[in-house]
C-alpha positions in Angstrom: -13.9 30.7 56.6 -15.2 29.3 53.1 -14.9 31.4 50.1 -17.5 30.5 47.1 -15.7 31.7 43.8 -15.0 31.0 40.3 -11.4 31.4 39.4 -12.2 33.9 36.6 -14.3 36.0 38.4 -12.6 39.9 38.8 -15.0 40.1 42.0 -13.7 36.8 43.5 -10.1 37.5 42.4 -10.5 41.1 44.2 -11.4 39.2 48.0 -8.7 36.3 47.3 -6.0 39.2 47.0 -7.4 41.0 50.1 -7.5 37.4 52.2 -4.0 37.2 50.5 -2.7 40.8 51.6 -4.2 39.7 55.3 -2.5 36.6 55.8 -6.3 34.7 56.4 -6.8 31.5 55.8 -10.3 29.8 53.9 -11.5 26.9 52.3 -11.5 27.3 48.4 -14.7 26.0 47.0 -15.1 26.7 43.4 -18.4 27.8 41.6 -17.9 27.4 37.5 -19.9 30.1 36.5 -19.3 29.2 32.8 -21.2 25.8 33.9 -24.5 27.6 35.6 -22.9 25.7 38.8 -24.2 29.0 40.6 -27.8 28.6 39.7 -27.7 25.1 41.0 -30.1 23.9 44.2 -26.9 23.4 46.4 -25.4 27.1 45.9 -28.7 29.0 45.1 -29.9 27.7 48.4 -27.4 29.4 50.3 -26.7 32.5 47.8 -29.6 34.4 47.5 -27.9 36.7 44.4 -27.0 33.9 42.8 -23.2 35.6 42.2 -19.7 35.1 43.4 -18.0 35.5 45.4 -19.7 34.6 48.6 -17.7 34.2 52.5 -19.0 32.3 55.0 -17.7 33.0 58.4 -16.8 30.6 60.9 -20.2 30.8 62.5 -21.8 30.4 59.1 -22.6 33.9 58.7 -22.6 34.4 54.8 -21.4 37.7 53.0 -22.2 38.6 49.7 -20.5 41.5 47.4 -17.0 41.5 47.2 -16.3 45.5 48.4 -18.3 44.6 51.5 -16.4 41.6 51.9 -13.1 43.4 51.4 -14.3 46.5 54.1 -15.7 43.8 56.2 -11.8 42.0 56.8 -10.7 45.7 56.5 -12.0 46.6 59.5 -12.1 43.5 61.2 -8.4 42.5 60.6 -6.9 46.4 60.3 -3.2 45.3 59.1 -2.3 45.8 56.9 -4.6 48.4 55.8 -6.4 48.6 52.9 -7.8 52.0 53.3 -5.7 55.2 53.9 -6.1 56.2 57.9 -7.6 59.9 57.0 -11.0 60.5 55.3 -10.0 62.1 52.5 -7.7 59.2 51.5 -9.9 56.3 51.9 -12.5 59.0 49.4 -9.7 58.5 47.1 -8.8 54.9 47.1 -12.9 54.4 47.4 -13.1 56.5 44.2 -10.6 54.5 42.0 -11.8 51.3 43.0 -15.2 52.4 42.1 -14.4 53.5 38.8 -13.0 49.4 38.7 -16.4 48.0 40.5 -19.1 50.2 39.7 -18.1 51.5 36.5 -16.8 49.0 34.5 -17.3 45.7 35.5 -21.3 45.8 35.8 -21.7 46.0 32.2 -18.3 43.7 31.3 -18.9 40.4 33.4 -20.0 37.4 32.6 -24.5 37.6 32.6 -24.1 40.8 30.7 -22.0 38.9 28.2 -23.9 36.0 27.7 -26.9 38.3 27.5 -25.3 40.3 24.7 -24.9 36.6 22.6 -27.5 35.0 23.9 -30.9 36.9 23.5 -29.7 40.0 21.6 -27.9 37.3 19.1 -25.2 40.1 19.0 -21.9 38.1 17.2 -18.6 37.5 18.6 -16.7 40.2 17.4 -19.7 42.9 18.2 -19.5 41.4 22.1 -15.8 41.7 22.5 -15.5 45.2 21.0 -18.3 46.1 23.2 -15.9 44.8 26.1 -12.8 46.3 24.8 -15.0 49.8 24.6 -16.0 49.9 28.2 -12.9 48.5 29.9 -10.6 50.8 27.9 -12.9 54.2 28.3 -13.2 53.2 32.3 -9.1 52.7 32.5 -8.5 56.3 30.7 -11.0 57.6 33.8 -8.7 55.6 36.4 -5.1 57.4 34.1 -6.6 60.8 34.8 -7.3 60.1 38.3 -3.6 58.4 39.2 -2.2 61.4 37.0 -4.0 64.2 39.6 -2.1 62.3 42.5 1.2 62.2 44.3 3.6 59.7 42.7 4.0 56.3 44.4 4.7 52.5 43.2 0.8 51.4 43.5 -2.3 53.3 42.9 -2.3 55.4 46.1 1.1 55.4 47.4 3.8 52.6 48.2 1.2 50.0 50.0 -1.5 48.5 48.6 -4.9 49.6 49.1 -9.0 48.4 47.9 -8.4 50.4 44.4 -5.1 48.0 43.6 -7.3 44.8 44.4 -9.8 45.7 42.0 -7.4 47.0 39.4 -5.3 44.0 39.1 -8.0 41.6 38.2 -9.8 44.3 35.3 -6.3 44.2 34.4 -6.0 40.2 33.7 -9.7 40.0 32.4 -8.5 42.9 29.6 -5.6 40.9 28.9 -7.9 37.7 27.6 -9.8 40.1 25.5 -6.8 41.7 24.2 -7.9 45.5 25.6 -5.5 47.8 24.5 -3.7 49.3 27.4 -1.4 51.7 25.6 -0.8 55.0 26.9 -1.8 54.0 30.8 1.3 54.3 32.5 0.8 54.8 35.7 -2.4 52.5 35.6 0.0 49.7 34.4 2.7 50.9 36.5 0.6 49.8 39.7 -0.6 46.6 38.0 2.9 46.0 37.3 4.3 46.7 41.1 1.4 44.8 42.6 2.1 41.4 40.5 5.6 41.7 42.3 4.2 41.2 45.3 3.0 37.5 46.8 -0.2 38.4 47.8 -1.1 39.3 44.1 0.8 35.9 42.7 -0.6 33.6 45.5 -4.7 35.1 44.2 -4.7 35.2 40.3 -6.4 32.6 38.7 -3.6 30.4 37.2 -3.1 29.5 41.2 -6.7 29.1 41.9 -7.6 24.9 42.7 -10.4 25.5 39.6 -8.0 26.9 37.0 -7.5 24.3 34.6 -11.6 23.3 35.3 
């Protein structure tokens, strides 16, 4: 397999912990979004989004969208699992990580960023407290759901699950813009429990070929 990704990326971060937690091995090829690399003829000719992160299978089948990559491996490589065995637990885990992925990340990553400094003109500061805004008021929403479930070391129980490999890479993009992450305990508990784990360490972006790029 041949993941397309940009070290930075929370979306490409979230599959490179789930090939991680699967024990699959793929060809890094880096996309520096920060560069336009994806809007180049040799990527946009094979990525019709024009986003990271993108999988090719070994039969050159591409996938696009990084929680239909992760479901994809889910269920096509079931252990360990990344989705609770009964319905109303994988509704949960689905529920958290979509607070992460469909909450706040649209309106946080990268396009929507340069669009805020780039044709709205809107400064620096204005951006970044923008970002702080909707990653901290999405995070409080992710506290309040933790806080309504059983206790465990990750966010839904002791093994981790799709809502852990989207929160650990909100968590790091936060960090850079210095989000305030006070008052989030069991949201940093998890974060915190998951960086002890290899998977986690092996996929964050200071281990990615592209980091220093």
């Amino acid at each position: 397999m041949k993941l397309y990704n940009y070290f930075r990326s929370s979306a490409s971060f979230r599959v490179r912990i789930a090939l991680a937690l699967k024990g699959l091995d793929f060809d890094y090829l880096p996309v520096h979004l920060a560069k336009g690399e994806h809007r180049l003829p040799g990527y946009a000719d094979i990525a019709v989004e024009g986003l990271v992160p993108l999988l090719e299978l070994d039969d050159g089948t591409r996938l696009t969208q990084s929680m239909a990559i992760i479901e994809y491996l889910d269920e096509l490589h079931p252990a360990p699992p990344l989705l609770p065995a009964d319905p109303l637990g994988r509704a949960r885990v689905r529920a958290l990580a979509q607070i992460i992925a469909c909450e706040i990340h649209p309106i946080n990553n990268l396009r929507v960023l340069k669009y805020l400094s780039k044709e709205l003109k809107v400064d620096e500061d204005t951006k970044n407290t923008w970002y702080r805004h909707w990653v901290r008021s999405g995070l409080e929403s992710f506290e309040r759901q933790l806080s309504q479930q059983a206790g465990g070391t990750l966010c839904f129980g002791d093994s981790p699950t799709l809502a852990d490999c989207c929160l650990v890479p909100q968590i790091f993009n936060g960090q850079r813009f210095n989000v305030d992450f006070s008052g989030l305990p069991r949201t940093m508990a998890a974060f915190d429990a998951c960086m002890k784990l290899p998977a986690f360490q092996q996929a964050q972006p200071s281990a990615c070929p592209d980091a220093e790029a």
